[in-house]
C-alpha positions in Angstrom: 68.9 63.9 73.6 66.7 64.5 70.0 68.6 66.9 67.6 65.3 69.6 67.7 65.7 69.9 71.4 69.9 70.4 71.7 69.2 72.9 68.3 66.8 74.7 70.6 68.6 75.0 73.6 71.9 76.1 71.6 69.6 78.5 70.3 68.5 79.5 73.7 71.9 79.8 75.6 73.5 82.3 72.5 70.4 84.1 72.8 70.8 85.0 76.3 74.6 84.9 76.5 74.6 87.6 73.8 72.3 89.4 76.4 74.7 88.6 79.3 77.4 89.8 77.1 75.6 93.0 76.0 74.6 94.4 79.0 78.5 93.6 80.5 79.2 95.8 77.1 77.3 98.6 78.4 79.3 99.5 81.2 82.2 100.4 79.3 83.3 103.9 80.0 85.3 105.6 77.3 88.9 105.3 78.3 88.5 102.0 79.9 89.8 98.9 77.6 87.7 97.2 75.6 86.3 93.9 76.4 88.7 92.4 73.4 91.2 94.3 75.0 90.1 93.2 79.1 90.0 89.6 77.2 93.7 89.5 76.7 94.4 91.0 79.6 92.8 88.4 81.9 94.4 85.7 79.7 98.2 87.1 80.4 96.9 87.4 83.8 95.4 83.7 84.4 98.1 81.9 81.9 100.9 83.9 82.2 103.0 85.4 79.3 102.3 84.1 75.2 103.3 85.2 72.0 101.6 87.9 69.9 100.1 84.2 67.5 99.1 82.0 70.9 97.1 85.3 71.8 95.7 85.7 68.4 95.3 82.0 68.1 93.2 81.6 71.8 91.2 84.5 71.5 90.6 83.4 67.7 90.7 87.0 66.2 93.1 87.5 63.3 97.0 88.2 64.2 96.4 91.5 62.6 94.1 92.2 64.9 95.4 91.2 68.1 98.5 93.1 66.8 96.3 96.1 67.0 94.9 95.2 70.4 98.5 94.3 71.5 99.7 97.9 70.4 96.8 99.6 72.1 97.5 98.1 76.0 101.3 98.6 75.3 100.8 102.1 74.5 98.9 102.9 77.5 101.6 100.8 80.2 98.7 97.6 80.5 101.3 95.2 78.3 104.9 94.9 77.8 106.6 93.1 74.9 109.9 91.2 75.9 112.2 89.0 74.1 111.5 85.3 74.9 114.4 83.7 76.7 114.4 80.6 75.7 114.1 82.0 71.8 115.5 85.3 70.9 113.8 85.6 68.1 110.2 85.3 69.6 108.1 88.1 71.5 106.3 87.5 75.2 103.8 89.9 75.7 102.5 89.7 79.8 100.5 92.1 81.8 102.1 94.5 84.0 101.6 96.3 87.1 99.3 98.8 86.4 97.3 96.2 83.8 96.8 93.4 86.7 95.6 97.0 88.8 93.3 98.0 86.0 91.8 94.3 86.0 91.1 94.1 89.5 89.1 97.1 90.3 87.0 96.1 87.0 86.6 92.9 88.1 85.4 93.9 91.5 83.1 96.3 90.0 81.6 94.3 87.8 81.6 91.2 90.2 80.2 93.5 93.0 77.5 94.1 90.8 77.0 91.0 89.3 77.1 89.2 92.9 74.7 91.9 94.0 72.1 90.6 91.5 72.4 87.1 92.5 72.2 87.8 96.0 69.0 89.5 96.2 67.1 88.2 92.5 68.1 84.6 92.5 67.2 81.5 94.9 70.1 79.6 96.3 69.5 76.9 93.9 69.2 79.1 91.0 72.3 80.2 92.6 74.4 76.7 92.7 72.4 75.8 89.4 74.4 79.0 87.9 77.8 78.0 89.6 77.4 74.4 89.0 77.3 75.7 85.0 80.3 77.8 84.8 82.5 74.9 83.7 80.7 73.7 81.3 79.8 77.2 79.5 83.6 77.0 79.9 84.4 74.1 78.1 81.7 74.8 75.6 83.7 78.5 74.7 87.0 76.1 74.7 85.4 74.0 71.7 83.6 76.6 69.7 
């Protein structure tokens, strides 16, 4: 595919991804986490417990500020530090109870929604079009 046209469709997916991401922004309700914050939730959730620098390292923010992110869902019960079994000396952070609770009724809210708008807005083949993508917007994210 020519250079002009992949530099105009990068340009074109960021463009409305930033939207996407915006108006999934505006639904935040003081209180709630963050989306940084529902980020490393989900992570622990899918992946299972990592280190304070895997976290840091996947979500690609600076240690110091996943630290702060870290310290923020530990201090309301969402995260719990524990020493790493197989190396004392290391910290596992993983979700808890109440953090995989706070996840799913987010998730369903927002996926209610979200479904709600497919449903009734988009035709089934914009539908499996949209579904069909999802990996590769995920792989794309994975080598950004």
């Amino acid at each position: 595919m020519p250079d002009e046209v992949l530099l105009q469709a990068s340009t074109d997916l960021r463009v409305a991804l930033g939207r996407l991401v915006r108006r999934l922004r505006q639904g935040y309700v003081a209180g709630e986490p963050t989306l940084p914050e529902r980020s490393v939730l989900a992570r622990l959730d899918r992946d299972g417990p990592a280190t304070p620098g895997c976290l840091a390292d996947l979500e690609r923010v600076k240690p110091q500020a996943m630290g702060v992110t870290l310290a923020g869902l530990v201090e309301r019960g969402l995260v719990e530090r524990r020493k790493d079994d197989s190396d004392g000396r290391k910290v596992l952070m993983s979700v808890t109870e109440a953090g995989v609770k706070l996840l799913t009724d987010r998730r369903s809210q927002t996926t209610r929604q979200m479904a709600a708008v497919l449903a009734g807005k988009f035709s089934e083949a914009e539908q499996r079009a949209l579904i069909a993508a999802i990996p590769l917007i995920e792989r794309l994210a994975h080598e950004l």
